[in-house]
C-alpha positions as CSV (number, residue, x, y, z in Angstrom):
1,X,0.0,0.0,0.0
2,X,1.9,2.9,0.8
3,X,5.5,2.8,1.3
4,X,8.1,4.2,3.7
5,X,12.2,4.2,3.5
6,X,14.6,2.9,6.2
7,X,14.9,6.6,7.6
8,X,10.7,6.2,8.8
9,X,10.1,8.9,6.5
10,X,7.1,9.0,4.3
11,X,7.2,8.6,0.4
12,X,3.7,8.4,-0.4
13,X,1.0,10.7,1.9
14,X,-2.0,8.4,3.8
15,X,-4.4,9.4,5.9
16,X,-5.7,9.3,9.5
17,X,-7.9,6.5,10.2
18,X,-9.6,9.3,12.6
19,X,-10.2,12.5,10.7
20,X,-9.0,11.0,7.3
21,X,-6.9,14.0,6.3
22,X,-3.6,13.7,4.7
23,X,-0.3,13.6,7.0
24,X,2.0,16.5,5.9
25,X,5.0,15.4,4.4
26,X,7.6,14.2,6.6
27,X,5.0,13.7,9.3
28,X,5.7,11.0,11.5
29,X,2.4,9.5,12.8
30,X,0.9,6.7,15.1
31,X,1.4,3.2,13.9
32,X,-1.2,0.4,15.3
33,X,0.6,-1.6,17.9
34,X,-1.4,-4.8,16.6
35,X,1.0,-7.0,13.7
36,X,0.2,-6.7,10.5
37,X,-1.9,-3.7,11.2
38,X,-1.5,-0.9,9.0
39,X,-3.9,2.1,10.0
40,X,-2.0,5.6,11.2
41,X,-2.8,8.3,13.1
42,X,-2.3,11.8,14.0
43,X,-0.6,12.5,17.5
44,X,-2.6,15.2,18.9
45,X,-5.3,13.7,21.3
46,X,-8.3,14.4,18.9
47,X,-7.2,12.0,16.4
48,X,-5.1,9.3,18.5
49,X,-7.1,9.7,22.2
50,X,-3.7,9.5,24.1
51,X,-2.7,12.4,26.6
52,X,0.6,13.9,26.4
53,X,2.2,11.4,28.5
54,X,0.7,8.8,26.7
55,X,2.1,10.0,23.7
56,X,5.4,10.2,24.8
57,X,5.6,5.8,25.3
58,X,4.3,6.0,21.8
59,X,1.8,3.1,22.1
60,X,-1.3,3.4,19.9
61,X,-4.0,1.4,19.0
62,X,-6.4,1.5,16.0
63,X,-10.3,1.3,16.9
64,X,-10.5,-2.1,15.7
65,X,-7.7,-3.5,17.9
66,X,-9.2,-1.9,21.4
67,X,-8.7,1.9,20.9
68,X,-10.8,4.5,21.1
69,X,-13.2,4.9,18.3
70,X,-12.3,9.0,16.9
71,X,-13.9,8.6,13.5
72,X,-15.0,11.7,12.1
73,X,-17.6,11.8,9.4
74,X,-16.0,12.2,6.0
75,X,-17.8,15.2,4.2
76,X,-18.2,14.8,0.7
77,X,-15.7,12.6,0.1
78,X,-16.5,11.4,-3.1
79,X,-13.8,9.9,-6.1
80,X,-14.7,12.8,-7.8
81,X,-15.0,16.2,-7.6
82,X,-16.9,17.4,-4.7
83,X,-18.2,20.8,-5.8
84,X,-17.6,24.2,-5.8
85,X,-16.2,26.2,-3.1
86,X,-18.8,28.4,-1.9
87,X,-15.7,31.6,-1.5
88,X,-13.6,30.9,-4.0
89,X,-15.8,29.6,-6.6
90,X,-12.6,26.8,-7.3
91,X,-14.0,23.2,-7.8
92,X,-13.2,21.5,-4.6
93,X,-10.6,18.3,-5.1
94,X,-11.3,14.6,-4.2
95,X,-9.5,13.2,-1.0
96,X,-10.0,16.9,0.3
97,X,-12.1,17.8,3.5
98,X,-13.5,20.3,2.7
99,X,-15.5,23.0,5.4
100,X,-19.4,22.7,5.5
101,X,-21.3,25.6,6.7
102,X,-23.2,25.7,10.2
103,X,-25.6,27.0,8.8
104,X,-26.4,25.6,5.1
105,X,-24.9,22.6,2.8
106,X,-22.3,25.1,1.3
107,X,-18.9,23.5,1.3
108,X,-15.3,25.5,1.5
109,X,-11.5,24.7,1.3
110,X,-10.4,25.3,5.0
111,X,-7.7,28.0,3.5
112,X,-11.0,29.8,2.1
113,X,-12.8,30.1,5.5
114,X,-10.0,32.0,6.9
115,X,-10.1,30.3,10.7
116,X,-7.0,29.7,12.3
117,X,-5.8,26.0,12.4
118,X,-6.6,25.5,15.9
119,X,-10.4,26.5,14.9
120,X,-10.2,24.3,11.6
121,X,-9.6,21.7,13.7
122,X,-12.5,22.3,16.4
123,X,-14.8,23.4,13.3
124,X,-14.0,19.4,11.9
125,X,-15.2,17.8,15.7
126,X,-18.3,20.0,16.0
127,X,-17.4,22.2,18.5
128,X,-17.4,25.1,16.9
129,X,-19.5,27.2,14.0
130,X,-18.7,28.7,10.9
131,X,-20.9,30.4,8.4
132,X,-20.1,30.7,4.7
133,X,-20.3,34.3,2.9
134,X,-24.3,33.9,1.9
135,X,-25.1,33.2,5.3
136,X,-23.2,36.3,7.1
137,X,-24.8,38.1,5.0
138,X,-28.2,37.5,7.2
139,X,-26.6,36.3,10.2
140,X,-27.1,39.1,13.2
141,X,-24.7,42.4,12.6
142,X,-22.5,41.1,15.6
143,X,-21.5,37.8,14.7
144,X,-18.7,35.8,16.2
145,X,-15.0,37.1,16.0
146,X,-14.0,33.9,14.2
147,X,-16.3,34.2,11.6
148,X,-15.4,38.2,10.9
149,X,-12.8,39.8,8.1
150,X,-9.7,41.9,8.4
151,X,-11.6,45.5,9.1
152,X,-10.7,48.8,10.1
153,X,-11.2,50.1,13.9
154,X,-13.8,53.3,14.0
155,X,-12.0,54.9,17.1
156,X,-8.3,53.7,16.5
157,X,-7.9,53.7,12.8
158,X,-6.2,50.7,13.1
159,X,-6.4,47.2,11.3
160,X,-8.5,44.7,13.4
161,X,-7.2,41.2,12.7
162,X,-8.9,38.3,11.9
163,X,-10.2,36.6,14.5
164,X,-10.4,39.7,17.1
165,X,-13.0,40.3,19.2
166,X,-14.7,43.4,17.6
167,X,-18.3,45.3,17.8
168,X,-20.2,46.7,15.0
169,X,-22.5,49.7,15.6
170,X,-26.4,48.6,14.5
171,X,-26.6,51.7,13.0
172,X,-23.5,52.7,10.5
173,X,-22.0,49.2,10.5
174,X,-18.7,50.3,10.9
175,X,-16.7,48.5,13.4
176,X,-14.7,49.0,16.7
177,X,-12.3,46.8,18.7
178,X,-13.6,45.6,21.9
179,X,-11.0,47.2,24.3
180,X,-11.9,50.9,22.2
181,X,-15.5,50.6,23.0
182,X,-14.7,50.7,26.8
183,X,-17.0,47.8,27.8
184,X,-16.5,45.5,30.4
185,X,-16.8,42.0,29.9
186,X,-20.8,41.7,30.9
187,X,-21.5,44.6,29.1
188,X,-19.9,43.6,25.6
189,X,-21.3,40.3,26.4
190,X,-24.5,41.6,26.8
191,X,-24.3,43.8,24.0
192,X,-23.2,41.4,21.2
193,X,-26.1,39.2,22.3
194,X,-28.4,41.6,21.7
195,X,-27.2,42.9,18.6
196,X,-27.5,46.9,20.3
197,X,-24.0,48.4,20.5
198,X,-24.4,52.2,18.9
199,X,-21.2,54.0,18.3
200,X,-20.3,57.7,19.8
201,X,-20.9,59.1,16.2
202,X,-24.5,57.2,15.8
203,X,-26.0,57.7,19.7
204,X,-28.4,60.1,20.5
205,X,-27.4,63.9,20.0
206,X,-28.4,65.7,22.8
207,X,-31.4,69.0,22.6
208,X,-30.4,72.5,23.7
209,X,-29.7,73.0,26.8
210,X,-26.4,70.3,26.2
211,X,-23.4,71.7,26.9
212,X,-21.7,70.2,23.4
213,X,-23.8,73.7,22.3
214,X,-22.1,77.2,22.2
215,X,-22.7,79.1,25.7
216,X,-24.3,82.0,24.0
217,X,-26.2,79.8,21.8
218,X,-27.1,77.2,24.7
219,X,-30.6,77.7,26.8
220,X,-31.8,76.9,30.1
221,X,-34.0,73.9,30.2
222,X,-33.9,70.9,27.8
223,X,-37.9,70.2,27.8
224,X,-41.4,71.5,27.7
225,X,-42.8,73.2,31.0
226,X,-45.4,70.6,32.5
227,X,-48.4,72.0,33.7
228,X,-51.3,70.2,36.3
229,X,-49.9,67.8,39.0
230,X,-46.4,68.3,40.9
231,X,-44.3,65.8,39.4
232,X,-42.1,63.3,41.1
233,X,-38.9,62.8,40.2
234,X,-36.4,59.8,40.7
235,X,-32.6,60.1,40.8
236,X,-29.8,57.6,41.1
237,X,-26.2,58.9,42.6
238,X,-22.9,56.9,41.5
239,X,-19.6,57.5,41.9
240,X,-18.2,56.1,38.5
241,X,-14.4,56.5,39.0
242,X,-13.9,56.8,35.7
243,X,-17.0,57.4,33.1
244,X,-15.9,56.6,30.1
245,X,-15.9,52.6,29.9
246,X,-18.9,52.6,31.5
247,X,-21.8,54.3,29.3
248,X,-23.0,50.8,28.2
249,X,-23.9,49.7,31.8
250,X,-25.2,53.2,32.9
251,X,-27.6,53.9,29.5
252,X,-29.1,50.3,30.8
253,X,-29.7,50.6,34.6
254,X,-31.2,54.3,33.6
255,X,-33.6,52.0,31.6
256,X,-34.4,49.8,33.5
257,X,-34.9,51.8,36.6
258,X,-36.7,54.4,35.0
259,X,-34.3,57.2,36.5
260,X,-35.2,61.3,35.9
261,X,-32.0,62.6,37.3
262,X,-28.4,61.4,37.1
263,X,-25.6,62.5,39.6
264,X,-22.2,60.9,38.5
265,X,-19.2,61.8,40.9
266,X,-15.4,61.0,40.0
267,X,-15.9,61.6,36.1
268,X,-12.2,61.4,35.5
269,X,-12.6,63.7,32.3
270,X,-10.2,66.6,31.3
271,X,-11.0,69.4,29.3
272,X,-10.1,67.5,26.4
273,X,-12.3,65.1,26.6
274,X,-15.9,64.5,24.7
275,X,-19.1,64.5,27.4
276,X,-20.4,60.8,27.8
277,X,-24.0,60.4,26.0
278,X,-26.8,59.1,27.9
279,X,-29.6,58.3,25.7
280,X,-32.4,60.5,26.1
281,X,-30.2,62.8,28.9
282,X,-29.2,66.7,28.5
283,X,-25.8,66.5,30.5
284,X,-24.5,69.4,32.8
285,X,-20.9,68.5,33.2
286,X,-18.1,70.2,35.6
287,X,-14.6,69.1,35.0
288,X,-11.7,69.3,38.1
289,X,-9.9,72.4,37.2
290,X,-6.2,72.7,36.7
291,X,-5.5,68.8,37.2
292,X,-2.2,67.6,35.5
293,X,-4.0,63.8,35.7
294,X,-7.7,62.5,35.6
295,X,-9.5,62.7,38.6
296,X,-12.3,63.8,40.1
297,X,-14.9,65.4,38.1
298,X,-18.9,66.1,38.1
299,X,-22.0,65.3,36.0
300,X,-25.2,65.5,35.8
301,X,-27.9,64.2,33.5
302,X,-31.2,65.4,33.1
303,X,-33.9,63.8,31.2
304,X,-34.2,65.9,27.8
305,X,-38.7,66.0,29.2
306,X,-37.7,67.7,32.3
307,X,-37.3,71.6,32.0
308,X,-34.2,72.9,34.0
309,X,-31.5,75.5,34.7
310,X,-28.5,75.3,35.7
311,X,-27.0,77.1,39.0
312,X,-23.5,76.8,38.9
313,X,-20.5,75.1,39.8
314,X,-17.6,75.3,42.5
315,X,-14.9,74.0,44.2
316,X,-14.2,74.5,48.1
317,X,-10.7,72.9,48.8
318,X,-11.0,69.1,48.0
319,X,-14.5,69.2,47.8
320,X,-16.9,70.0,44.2
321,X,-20.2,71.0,43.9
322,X,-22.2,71.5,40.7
323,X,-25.9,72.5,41.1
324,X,-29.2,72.8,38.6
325,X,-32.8,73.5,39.4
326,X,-35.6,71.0,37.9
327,X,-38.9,71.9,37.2
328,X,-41.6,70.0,39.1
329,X,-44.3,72.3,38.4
330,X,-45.5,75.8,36.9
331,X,-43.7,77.9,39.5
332,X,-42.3,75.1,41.4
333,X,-38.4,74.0,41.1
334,X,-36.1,71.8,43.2
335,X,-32.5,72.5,43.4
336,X,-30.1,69.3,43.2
337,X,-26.8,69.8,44.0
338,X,-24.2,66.9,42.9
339,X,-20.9,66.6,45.9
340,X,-17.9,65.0,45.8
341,X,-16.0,65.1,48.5
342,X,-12.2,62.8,47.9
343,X,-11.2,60.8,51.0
344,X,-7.7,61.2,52.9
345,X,-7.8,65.1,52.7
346,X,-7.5,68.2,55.4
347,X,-10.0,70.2,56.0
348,X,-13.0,68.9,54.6
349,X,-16.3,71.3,55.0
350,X,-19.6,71.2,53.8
351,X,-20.7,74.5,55.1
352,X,-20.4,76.5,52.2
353,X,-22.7,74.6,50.1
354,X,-26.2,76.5,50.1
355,X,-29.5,74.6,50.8
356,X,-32.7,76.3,49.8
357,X,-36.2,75.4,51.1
358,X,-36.7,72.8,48.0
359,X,-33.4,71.6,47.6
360,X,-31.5,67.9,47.1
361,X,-28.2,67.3,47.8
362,X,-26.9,63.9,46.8
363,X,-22.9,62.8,46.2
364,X,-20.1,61.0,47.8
365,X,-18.9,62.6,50.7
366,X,-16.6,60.3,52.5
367,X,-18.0,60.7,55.5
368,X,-19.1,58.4,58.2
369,X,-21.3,58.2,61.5
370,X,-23.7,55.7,63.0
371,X,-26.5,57.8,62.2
372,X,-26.5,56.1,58.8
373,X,-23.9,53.2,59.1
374,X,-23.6,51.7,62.6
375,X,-20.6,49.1,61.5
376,X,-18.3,51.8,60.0
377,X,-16.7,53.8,63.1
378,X,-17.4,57.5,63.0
379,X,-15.4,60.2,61.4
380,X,-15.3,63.8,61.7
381,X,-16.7,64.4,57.9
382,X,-19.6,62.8,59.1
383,X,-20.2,64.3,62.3
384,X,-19.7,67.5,60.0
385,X,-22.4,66.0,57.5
386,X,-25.2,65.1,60.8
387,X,-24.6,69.2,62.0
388,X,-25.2,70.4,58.5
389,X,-28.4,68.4,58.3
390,X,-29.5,69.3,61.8
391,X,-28.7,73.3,61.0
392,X,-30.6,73.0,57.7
């Protein structure tokens, strides 16, 4: 049958008795123990069942002498041609094994699908998918990496690889890498799911009132004034250390929770950098002046229905304070005043801040006493923080 020299190397190609794919030449494979016995295999496990200790003694056995049964389905493998492949359009060899498609009886040279060898491999056993050309073509926009071309990165400019983890906004199509759309692991895995990553360039642009608008262009206010019944209003106060990676998880706990009002502490943004879009949000945004590195940092987000003003801003020491005034009523407003106070600093005071008759003031202020937290010992922010409450 198929003859071998006296140095063990080959002279004619065979194949594996497990995935029946030709050996490379020079390939040294697995000879059945049994006499007489002439069926090879490849090394790795998948195709010979032996760990890497077994295959060091060498000692193999074909599935009709006691080993393991690894027969893999031949596709196609007919003694003449075997079609056309579905990306090249080449006719597709006999004693090939050729690639079928997860998703219809399109077949493709394994060269043609463009997976690396380790997912070749893994695509032959089942255990992963592949889809051909036609089927991408209505498969969801965010598909697998595997299964993705050579693209260009929206933020970066730069090439994304085949086979990286990438996101592509539902809107332009244009793609991103995963680490330059700042989403954590949950989020992206959320997100590709779903099929509802938007790009910065693609997500909602915010009404007047936004401070991406000129100052002497930009009004108070970013919605009608509501008339009738006082109207209730539901906020949620995070410190984000750092804003920017996590828009994804913010724009979906607003949804879900229904919030009016946003107070984000610990922004991390310099004056450089673009204001984070919250779907459906008019953002009032204070940045820590004259810091070499990020840090610190204010925002607030009001829902674009909700007419407001803004107050101001300042900075006492360690401590910021940014403050706007929400419409709840013809002639009736609350002031809400967003406070972050850093930990580990002299001289911390709340004094200063001012507190009207229908006012809020929400934040991080680093301070502790057993009024609110019995298990954290007190400090003397928060016994600073109970006498400002009592005097106000």
């Amino acid at each position: 049958m198929d003859s071998i020299d006296a140095d063990d190397n080959f002279i004619v190609r065979v194949t594996c008795t497990s995935c029946n794919s030709i050996f490379r030449n020079r390939y040294k494979p697995f000879f059945c123990t049994e006499p007489e016995c002439i069926a090879m295999s490849h090394r790795q496990e998948t195709c010979s069942g032996l760990s890497r200790t077994q295959q060091k003694a060498g000692l193999w056995r074909c599935f009709k002498h006691g080993g393991r049964d690894l027969r893999r389905e031949q596709q196609n493998r007919d003694t003449q041609s075997q079609g056309e492949c579905v990306e090249c359009k080449k006719t597709l060899n006999a004693g090939i094994s050729p690639i079928v498609c997860s998703g219809c009886p399109n077949l493709a040279h394994a060269v043609c699908t463009k997976l690396p060898r380790d997912q070749i491999l893994k695509k032959r056993d089942g255990r992963i998918t592949w889809y051909c050309s036609p089927c991408c073509d209505i498969q969801p926009t965010n598909t697998p990496a595997q299964h993705l071309e050579k693209s260009k990165c929206l933020k970066c400019k730069s090439a994304i690889s085949r086979g990286k983890e990438r996101m592509r906004c539902t809107k332009c199509k244009k793609e991103s890498h995963k680490c330059c759309t700042g989403l954590t692991r949950d989020a992206y895995q959320s997100l590709l799911k779903n099929d509802a990553w938007i790009c910065d360039n693609c997500e909602y642009t915010p009404p007047p009132g936004s401070d991406s608008l000129p100052t002497e262009k930009a009004k108070d206010g970013a919605g009608s004034k509501k008339s009738g019944h006082k109207r209730n209003i539901r906020g949620l106060q995070w410190n984000a250390d750092g804003i920017n990676t996590k828009m994804a998880e913010l724009n979906s706990l607003v949804a879900e929770l229904e919030v009016d009002v946003v107070l984000i502490q610990e922004t991390k943004l310099t004056e450089k950098s673009r204001t984070p879009r919250l779907h459906g949000f008019t953002a009032v945004r204070q940045d820590r002046p004259n810091a070499e590195f990020p840090g610190g940092g204010l925002l607030i987000y009001v829902k674009e229905d909700i007419a407001f003003r803004k107050i101001g801003g300042a900075k006492n020491g360690s401590t910021e304070a940014l403050s706007v005034s929400i419409q709840q009523n013809i002639g009736k407003w609350l002031d809400i005043t967003n406070l972050y106070s850093p930990p580990r600093t002299e001289e911390r005071s709340i004094d200063w801040v001012p507190a009207s008759k229908n006012c809020l003031i929400a934040g991080d202020f680093n301070g502790h006493s057993g009024i609110w937290d019995p298990f954290q010992p007190e400090d003397s922010m928060g016994s600073k923080i109970a006498d400002y409450i009592v005097e106000n």
